[in-house]
C-alpha positions in Angstrom: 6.9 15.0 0.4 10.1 13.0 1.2 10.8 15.5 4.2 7.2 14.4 5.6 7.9 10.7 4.5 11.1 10.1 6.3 10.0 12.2 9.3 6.3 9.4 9.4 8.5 6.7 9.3 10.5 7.9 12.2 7.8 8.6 14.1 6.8 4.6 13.4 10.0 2.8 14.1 10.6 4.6 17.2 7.5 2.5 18.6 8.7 -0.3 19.9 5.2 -1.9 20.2 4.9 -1.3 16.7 8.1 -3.2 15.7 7.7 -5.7 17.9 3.9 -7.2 17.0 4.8 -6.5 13.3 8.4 -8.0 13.1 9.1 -10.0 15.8 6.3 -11.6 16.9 5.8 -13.1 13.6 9.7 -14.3 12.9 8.7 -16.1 16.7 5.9 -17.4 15.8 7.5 -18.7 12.4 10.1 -20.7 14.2 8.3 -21.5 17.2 5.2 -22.9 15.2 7.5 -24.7 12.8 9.8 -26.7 15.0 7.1 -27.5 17.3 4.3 -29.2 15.0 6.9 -30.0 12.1 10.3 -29.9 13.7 9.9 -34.3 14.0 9.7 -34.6 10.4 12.5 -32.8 9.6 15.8 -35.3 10.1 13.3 -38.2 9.5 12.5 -40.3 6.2 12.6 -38.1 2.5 9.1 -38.0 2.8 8.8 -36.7 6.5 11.5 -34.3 5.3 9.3 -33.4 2.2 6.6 -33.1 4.4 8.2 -30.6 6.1 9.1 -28.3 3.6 5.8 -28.2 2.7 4.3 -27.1 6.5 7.9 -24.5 7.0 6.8 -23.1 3.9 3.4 -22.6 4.2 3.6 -21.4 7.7 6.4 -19.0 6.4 3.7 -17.4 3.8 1.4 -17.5 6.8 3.3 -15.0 8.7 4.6 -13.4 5.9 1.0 -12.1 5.6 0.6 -11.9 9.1 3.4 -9.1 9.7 2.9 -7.4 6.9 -1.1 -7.2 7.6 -0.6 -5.5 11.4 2.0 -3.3 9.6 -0.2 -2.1 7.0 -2.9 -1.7 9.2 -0.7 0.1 12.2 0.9 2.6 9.9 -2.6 3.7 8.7 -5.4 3.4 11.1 -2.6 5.9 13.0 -4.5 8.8 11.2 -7.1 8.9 13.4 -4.9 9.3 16.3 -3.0 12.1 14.6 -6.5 13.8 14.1 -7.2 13.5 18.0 -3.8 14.7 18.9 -4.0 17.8 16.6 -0.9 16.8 15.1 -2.9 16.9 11.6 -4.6 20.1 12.3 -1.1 21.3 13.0 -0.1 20.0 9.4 -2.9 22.4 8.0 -1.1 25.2 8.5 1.9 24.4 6.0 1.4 24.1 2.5 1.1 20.5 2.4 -2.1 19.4 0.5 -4.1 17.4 1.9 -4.4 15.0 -0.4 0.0 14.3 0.0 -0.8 14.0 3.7 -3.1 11.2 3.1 -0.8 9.6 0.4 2.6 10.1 2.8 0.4 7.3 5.2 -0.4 5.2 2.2 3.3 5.0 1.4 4.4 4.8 4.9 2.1 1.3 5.4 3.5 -0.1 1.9 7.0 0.6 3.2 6.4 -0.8 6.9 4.7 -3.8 5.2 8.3 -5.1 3.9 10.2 -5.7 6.7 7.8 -7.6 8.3 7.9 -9.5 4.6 11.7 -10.3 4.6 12.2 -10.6 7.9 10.2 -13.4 7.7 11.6 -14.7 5.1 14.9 -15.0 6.4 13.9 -16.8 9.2 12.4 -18.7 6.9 15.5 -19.7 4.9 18.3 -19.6 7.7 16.3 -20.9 10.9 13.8 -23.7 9.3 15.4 -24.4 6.3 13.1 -23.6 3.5 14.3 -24.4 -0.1 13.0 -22.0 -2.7 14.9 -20.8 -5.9 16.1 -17.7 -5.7 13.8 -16.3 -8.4 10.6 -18.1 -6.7 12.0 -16.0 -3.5 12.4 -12.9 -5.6 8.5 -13.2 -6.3 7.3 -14.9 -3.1 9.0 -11.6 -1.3 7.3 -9.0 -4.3 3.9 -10.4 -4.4 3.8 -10.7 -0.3 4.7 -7.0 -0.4 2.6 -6.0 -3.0 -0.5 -7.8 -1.5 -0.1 -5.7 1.7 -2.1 -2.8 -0.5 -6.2 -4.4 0.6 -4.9 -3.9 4.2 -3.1 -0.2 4.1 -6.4 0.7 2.3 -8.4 -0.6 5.2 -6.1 0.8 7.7 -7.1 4.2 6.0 -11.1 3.6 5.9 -10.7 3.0 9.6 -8.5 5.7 10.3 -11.0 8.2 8.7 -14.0 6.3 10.0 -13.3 5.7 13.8 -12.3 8.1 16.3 -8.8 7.6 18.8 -10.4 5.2 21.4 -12.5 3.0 18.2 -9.4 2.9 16.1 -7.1 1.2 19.2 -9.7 -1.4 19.4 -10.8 -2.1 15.9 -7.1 -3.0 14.9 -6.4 -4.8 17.6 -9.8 -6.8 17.1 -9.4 -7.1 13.4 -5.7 -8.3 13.7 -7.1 -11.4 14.8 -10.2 -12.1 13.6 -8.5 -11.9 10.0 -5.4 -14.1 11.0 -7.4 -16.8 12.7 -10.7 -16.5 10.9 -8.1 -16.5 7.3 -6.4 -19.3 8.2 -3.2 -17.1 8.8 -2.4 -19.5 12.9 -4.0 -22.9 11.7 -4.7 -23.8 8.2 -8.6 -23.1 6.5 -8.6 -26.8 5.9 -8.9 -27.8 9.1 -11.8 -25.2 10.3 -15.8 -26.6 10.2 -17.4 -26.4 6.8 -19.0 -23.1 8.2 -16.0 -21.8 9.4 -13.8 -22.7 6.3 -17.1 -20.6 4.1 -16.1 -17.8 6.2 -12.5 -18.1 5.6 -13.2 -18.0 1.9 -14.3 -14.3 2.3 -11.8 -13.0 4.1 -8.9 -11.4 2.4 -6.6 -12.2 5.1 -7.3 -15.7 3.1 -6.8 -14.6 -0.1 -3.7 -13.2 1.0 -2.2 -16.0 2.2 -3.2 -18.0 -0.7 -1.3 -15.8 -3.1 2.0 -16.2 -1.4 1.6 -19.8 -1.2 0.8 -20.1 -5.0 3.9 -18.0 -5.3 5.9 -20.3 -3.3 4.7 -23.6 -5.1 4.2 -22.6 -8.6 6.8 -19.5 -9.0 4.0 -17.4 -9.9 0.5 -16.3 -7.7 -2.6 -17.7 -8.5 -4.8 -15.4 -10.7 -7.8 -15.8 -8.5 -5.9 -14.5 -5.2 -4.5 -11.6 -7.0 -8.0 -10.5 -8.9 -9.8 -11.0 -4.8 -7.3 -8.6 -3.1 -6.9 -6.2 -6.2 -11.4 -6.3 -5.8 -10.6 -5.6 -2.2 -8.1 -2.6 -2.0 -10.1 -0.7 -4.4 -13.6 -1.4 -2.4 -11.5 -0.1 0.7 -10.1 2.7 -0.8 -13.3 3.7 -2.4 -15.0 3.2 0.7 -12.2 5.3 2.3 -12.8 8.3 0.0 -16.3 8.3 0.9 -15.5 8.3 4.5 -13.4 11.1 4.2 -15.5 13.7 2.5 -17.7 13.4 5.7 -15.4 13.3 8.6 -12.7 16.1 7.9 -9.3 14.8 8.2 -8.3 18.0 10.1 -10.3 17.8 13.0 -9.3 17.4 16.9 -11.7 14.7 17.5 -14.5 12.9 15.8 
């Protein structure tokens, strides 16, 4: 199983595309955002430089989630481009279960969730100048990562749901409806009563919340970690489903 991990992670990072919308963009978007809407505050009075914090931070957590969500959900709607290639029929033929296949790509989106996590982060401390504790960092960084899990679980259902051409689209479609619709680019608060309803359930929103409850109180609010845990299971139920009526092993379809 390590053999077939290492080699899927290889295959991953040597996308650039990959790297680039899950790691950069979101360390870009971080500073850009920041110093742009915030960056006036920051040398002014204590309270424009409390203010601040306040908006680097939260935006921080913001693409925290971000990254690590078009991570989780590029490592593992991959599958169903793997089935249309043949590359998984191929895998059939050695005497890796199935069911390790399928759980190599779960750990493979975990894993690519975390760079996208501390990269972020860094940017975070060294470019904007956010102030956390370093245990509140420890956790901000370990619940971020661990709240990734909804999204690799998704990535799966649509992997084993949606054929090649379906799967391209869906993520790209679902990237951002969850990061603008869940308040991920411009805070919930500020969307239309409707709107912010629709934020509220969204787990991209959820998600968010939980690092920024992280970040303020050391610890993440029980409510966002019992909506994504609810949500990663219904995923990965709805995943096994999926899967015992589209075989994982074939070309197409």
């Amino acid at each position: 199983m390590t053999d077939l991990l290492v080699f899927q992670l290889r295959r991953v990072l040597r996308n650039w595309q990959f790297v680039l919308f899950s790691v950069l963009l979101p360390a870009a978007f971080t500073v850009f955002f920041t110093q742009v809407f915030g960056g006036q505050a920051a040398g002014g009075t204590a309270q424009d430089r409390a203010d601040f914090q306040r908006y680097a931070t939260d935006y921080m957590v913001s693409m925290m989630a971000y990254g690590a969500i078009g991570a989780a959900l590029g490592a593992t709607v991959r599958l169903a481009f793997d089935r249309h290639s043949g590359w998984l029929r191929q895998l059939r033929v050695t005497p890796v279960p199935t069911a390790r296949i399928v759980g190599v790509d779960i750990a493979v989106g975990m894993l690519l969730a975390l760079p996208s996590v501390l990269v972020v982060a860094l940017v975070g401390r060294f470019v904007n100048g956010v102030q956390l504790p370093l245990g509140t960092w420890v956790v901000l960084v370990g619940v971020m990562w661990a709240g990734a899990a909804p999204f690799v679980a998704l990535g799966l259902l649509l992997g084993l749901a949606l054929d090649e051409q379906a799967a391209g689209a869906a993520i790209g479609i679902l990237g951002v409806v969850l990061a603008a619709l869940g308040g991920l680019w411009f805070p919930a608060e500020l969307f239309p009563p409707v709107l912010r309803s629709v934020a509220h359930l969204l787990p991209s929103y959820w998600y968010g919340e939980l690092g920024r409850g992280a970040a303020a109180d050391g610890v993440p609010g029980a409510g966002a970690v019992l909506l994504l845990a609810a949500a990663a299971v219904l995923f990965a139920a709805l995943a096994g489903l999926v899967s015992r009526r589209r075989p994982l092993f074939a070309v197409s379809g």
